[in-house]
C-alpha positions in Angstrom: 2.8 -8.2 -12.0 5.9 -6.2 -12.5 7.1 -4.4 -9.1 9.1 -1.9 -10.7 9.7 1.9 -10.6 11.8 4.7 -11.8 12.4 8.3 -10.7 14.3 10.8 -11.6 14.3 14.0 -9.0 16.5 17.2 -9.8 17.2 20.1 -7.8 19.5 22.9 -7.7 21.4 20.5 -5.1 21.6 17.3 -6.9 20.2 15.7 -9.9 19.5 11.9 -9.2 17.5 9.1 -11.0 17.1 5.8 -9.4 15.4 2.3 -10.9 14.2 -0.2 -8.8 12.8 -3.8 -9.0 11.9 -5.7 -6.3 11.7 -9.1 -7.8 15.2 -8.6 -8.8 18.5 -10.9 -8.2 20.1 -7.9 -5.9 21.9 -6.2 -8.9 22.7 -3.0 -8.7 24.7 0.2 -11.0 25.3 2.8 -8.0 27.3 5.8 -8.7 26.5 8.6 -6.1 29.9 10.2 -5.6 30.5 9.2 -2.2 32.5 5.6 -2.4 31.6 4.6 1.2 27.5 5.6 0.2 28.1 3.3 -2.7 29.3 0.2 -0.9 26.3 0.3 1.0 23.9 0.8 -1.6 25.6 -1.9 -3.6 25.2 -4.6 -0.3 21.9 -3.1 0.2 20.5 -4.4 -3.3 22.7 -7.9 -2.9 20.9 -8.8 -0.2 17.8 -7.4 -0.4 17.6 -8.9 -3.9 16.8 -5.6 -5.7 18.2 -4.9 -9.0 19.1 -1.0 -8.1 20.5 1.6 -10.3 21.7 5.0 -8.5 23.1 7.8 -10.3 23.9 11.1 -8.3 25.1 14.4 -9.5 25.5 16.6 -6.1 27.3 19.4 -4.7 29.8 17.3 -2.7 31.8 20.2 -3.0 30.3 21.6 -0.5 29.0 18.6 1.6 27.6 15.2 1.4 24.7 16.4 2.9 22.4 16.9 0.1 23.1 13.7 -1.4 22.8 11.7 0.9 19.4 13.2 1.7 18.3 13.2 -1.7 19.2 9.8 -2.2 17.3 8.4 0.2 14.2 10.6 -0.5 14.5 9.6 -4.5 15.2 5.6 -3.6 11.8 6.1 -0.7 9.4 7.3 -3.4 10.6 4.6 -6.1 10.3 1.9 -3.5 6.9 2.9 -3.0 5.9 3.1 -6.1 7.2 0.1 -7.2 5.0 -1.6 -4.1 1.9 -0.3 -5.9 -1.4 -1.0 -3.8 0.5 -3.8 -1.5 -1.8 -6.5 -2.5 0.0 -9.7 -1.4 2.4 -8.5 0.4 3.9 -9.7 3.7 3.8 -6.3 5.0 5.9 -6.9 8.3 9.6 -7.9 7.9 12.6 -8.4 10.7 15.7 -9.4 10.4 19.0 -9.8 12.5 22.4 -9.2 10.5 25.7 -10.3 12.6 29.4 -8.3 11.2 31.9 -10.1 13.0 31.5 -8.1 16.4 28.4 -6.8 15.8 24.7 -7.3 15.4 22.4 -5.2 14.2 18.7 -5.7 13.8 15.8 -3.7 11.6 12.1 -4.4 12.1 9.9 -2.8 9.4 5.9 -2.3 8.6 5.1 -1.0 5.1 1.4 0.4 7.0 1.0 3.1 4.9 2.3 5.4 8.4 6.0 6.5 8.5 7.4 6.3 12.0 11.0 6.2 12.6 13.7 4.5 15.3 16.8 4.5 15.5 19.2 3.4 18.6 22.8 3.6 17.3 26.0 5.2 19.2 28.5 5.7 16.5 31.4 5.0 17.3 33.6 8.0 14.9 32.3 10.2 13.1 33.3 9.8 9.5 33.8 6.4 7.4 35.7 7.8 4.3 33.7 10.7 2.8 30.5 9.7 4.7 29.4 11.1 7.7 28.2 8.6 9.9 25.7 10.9 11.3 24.1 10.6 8.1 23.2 7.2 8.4 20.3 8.0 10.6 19.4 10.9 8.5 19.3 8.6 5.4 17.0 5.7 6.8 14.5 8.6 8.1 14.3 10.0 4.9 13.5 6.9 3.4 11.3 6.0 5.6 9.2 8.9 5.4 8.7 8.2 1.4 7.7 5.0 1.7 5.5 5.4 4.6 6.7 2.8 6.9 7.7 2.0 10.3 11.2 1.0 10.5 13.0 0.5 13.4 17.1 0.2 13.5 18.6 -0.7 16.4 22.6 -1.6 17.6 22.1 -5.0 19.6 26.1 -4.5 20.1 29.3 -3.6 17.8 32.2 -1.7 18.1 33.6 -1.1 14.3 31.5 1.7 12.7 31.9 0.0 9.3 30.8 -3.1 10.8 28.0 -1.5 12.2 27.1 0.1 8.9 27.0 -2.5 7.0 25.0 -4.7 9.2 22.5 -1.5 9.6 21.9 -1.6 5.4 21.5 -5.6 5.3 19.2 -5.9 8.0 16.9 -3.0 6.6 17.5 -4.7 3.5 16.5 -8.2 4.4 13.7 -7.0 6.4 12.8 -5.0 3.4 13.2 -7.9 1.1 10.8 -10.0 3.9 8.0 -7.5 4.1 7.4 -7.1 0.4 7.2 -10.8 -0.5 4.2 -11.7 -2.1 2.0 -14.6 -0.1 -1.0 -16.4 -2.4 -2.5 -16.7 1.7 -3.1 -13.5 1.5 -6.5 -12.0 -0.5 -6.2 -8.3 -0.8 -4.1 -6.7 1.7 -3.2 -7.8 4.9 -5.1 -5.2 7.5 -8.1 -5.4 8.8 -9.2 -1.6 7.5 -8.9 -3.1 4.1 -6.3 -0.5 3.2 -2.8 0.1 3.6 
């Protein structure tokens, strides 16, 4: 069964399409227009093991903003997508991502129900073009597409690039965790039968 999806999603703010496979080898072709955005989607794949491609077209002449937001709205509805009816899957995922002084952890359930936490002081407010107020506004976004729980939280850290980075692997290994497919599991794994 082949867990992939593509989208393509065009407004008069950006024009983005984004391919996804979740029983990929962490590949990924990301060209969004903001370099630090990129990095993150690039270490996001690696170690989730999803091939990713990203391209963005966006009015970053006015603000990264819309990208950003778009991005993440585009990458939520191909990820869930590409889950199909979540047969199999693990459906919970958590996972704890040290970056030399800090540790970051995400917890996420693909229930079918998006709820969204996030406890992280940033520490500046821009990491090259990005805004790192848009972190929090990317993860919610996403979350909201696919329809999950996901939880973000700052154990400790001081370098916001540290603390970025370890933000994007942990949701991506918790990511990576909840999707696996289990041969334990008949159906899906709820009780209502239904996720």
């Amino acid at each position: 069964m082949a867990r992939k999806a593509e989208k393509r999603r065009t407004t008069r703010e950006t024009d983005i399409e984004v391919k996804i496979d979740l029983d990929g080898q962490g590949h990924a072709k990301i060209a969004t227009g903001i370099g630090f955005l990129d990095h993150m989607l690039e270490l996001f794949a690696r170690h989730g093991l999803f091939d990713l491609d990203i391209v963005c077209k966006g009015d970053l002449h006015i603000d990264p903003h819309h990208s950003v937001e778009d991005i993440a709205i585009t990458l939520g509805q191909t990820f869930s997508e590409a889950l199909g009816d979540k047969r199999g899957i693990v459906r919970y995922g958590v996972s704890y991502v040290p970056m030399d002084e800090t540790l970051a952890r995400a917890v996420v359930d693909l229930s079918g129900r998006a709820y969204f936490v996030y406890r992280v002081e940033n520490t500046r407010d821009r990491i090259g073009e990005l805004d790192t107020e848009l972190v929090e506004h990317f993860w919610r976004s996403f979350a909201g597409e696919v329809r999950c729980n996901l939880h973000i939280e700052l154990l400790y850290g001081a370098n916001q690039h540290h603390i970025t980075e370890a933000i994007f692997k942990s949701t991506a290994k918790s990511l990576s965790a909840a999707t696996r497919i289990s041969d334990r599991i008949e159906g899906v794994l709820s009780t209502k039968g239904s996720l």
